[in-house]
N, C-alpha and C positions, 0 to 999 in steps of 0.2 A: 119222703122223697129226698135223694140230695141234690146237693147245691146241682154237682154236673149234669144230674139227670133233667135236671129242667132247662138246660141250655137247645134249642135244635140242633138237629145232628147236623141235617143240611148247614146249616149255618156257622154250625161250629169247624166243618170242614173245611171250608172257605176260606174263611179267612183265620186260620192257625197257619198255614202255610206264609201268609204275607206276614203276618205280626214275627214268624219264625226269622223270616229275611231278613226285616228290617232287624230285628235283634241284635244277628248275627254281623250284619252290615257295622250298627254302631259300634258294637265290641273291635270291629278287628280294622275303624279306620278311624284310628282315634286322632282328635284333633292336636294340633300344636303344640296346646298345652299340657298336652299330658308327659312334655317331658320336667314341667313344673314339680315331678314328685320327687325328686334329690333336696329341690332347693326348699322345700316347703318342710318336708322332714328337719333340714338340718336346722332352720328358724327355728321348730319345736325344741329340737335338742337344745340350740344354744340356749332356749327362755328358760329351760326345766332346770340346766345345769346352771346358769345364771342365779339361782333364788337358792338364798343360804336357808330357807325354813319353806316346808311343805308340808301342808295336810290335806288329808283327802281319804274319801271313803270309794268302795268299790264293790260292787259284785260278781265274781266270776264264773263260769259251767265250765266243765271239763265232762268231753264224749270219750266213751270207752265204745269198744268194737269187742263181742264175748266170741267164744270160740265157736258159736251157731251163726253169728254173724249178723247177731241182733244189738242197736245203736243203743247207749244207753247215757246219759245226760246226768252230772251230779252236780249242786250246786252250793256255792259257799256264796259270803259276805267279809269285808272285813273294814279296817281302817290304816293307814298310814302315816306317820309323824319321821320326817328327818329334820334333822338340823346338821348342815354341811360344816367340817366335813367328815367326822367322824360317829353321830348319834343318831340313832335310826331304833322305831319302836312299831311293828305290825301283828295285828290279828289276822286269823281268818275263824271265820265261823261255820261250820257245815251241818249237815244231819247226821253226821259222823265223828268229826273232831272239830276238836277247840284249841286252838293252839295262838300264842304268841312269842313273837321273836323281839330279843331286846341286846341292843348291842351299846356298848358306853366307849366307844372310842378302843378298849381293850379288851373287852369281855363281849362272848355272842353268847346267848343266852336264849335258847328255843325250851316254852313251857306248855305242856299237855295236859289244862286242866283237865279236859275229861278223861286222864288217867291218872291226874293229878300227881306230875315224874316232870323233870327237869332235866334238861342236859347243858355242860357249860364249853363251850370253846376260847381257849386263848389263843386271841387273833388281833391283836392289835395292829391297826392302819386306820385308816381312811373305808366310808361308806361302800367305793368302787371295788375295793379289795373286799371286804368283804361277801359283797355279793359273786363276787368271782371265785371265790372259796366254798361260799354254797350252793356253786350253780349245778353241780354234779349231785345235793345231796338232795333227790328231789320230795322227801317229805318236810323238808326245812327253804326250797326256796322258795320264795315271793313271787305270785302273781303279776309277769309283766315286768319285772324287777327291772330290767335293761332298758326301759323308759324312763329310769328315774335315775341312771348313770349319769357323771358329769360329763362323759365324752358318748353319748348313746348313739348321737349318729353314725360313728366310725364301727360300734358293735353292731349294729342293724343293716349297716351297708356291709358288711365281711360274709362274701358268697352271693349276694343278690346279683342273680343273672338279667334281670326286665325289671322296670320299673316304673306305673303310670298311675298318672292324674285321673282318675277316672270321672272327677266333677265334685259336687255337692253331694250333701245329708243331713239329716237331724235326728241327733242324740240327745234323748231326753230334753227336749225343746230346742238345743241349741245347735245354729249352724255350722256347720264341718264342712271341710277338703275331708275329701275322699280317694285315697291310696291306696293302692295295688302293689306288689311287689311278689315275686319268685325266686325263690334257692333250687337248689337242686331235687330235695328234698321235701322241700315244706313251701306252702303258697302262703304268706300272711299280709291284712289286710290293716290301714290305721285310718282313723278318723279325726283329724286336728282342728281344732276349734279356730272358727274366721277371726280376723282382728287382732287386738295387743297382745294379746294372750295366749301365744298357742297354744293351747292344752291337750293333751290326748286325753280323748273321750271315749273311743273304742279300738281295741284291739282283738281281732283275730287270727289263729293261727289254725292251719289244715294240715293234717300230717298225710301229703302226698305221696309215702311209701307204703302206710296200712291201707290193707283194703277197706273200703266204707271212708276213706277222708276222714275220721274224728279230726273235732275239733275244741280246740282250746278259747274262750270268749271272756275278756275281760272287758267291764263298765265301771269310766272312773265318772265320781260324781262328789260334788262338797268340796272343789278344792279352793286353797286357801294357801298364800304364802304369806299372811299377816299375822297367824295364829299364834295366841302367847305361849312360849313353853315352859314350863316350871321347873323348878331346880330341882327335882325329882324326876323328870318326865323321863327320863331313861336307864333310873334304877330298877334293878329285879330285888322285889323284898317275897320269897317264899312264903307260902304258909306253912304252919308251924312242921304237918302233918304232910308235906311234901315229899316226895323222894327224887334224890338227887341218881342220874344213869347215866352210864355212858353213850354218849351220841347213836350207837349204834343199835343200842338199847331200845330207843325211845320210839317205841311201836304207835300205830293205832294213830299215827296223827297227820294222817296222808288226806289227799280228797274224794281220792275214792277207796272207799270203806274196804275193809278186811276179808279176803273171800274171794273178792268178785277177781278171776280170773279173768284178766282182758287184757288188749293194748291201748291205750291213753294212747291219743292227741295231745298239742300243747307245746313241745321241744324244738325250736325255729333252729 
């Protein structure tokens, strides 16, 4: 028997109507505070761009929509290490690909061990340049990356038509503000940690123009702006048996696997 089948029907009729109301009620008369979600954002941004060293791990799912119109969910792991304003070292790990990115202030440097191929870019700037160079390439960009900008709230506020406080949450034990925000295009959601710290804990993003909504879900978790970084930490040393490709070359180290015809969620 399932769960719904054993509810009464009488009963169940009843009162889905009122529970429906008040739903709808709370959603569309939001209090006061919910124009608190500019200011709450930009506190986040100034904390993250404020800290000259960051680490932190994270999980993220990315939903595809296939051409029958069936949802389908992929999911990676990975970790994070910057040090402002130019060194920046991330994984991601999937059922698919393995890839890390390593950038030294002049060299971007994305490695596909599970094809075990390389490709190098000469791009010397700063971490925000950076990632603004890779925002287009998207088997090379970063999960959420635009959180970790020193100017993020100015990229996150660019196009946001609404913006609201929706209340509280709890991300992996810890308590969050809860954000809403809409483009024209895409609905995405954040989750900032209460107190000294704002941290983003959760972000989602919906892609409001494919059918099915996919969605993009990054969980940041471990983070740490005290973490030692070794005079190494942002060297790429190859193995012996490596191949070196051109950027355009470097197949196979996307999130969602080789094959699957769809459209990804994910692109705010």
């Amino acid at each position: 028997m399932s769960l719904h089948s054993r509810w009464p029907r009488a009963l169940t009729a009843s009162w889905l109507p009122a529970v429906a109301w008040a739903l709808t009620a709370n959603l569309f008369a939001m209090p006061a505070w919910a124009d608190d979600a500019g200011k709450i954002l930009k506190a986040m941004s100034d904390y993250v761009g404020s800290q000259k060293v960051i680490s932190a791990t994270y999980d993220s799912d990315i939903e595809v929509i296939t051409p029958d119109l069936q949802k389908i969910q992929f999911a990676s792991s990975g970790q994070v290490l910057l040090s402002r304003p130019d060194k920046l070292r991330a994984t991601r790990t999937g059922g698919y690909a393995d890839v890390e990115l390593i950038f030294d202030g002049k060299t971007a440097t994305a490695f596909g061990k599970n094809i075990n191929a390389f490709a190098q870019l000469d791009t010397p700037g700063s971490i925000d340049q950076l990632l603004d160079r890779l925002e287009n390439q998207s088997s090379l960009a970063l999960p959420g990356a635009d959180l970790l900008l020193s100017n993020a709230y100015d990229v996150l506020m660019s196009g946001v038509l609404d913006a609201k406080h929706m209340g509280q949450g709890v991300i992996n034990g810890i308590e969050c503000e809860h954000l809403a925000f809409r483009n024209a295009d895409t609905d995405w959601q954040l989750w900032v940690e209460i107190g000294p710290r704002p941290i983003p804990r959760k972000y989602v993003i919906t892609s409001k123009a494919v059918t099915g909504g996919p969605q993009y879900t990054l969980r940041i978790k471990d983070w740490k702006t005290d973490a030692p970084v070794g005079a190494d930490a942002f060297a790429f040393k190859p193995p012996a048996d490596a191949k070196k490709v051109d950027v355009k070359a470097l197949r196979e180290i996307d999130e969602v696997p080789p094959g699957v015809v769809a459209v990804a969620g994910g692109k705010k």
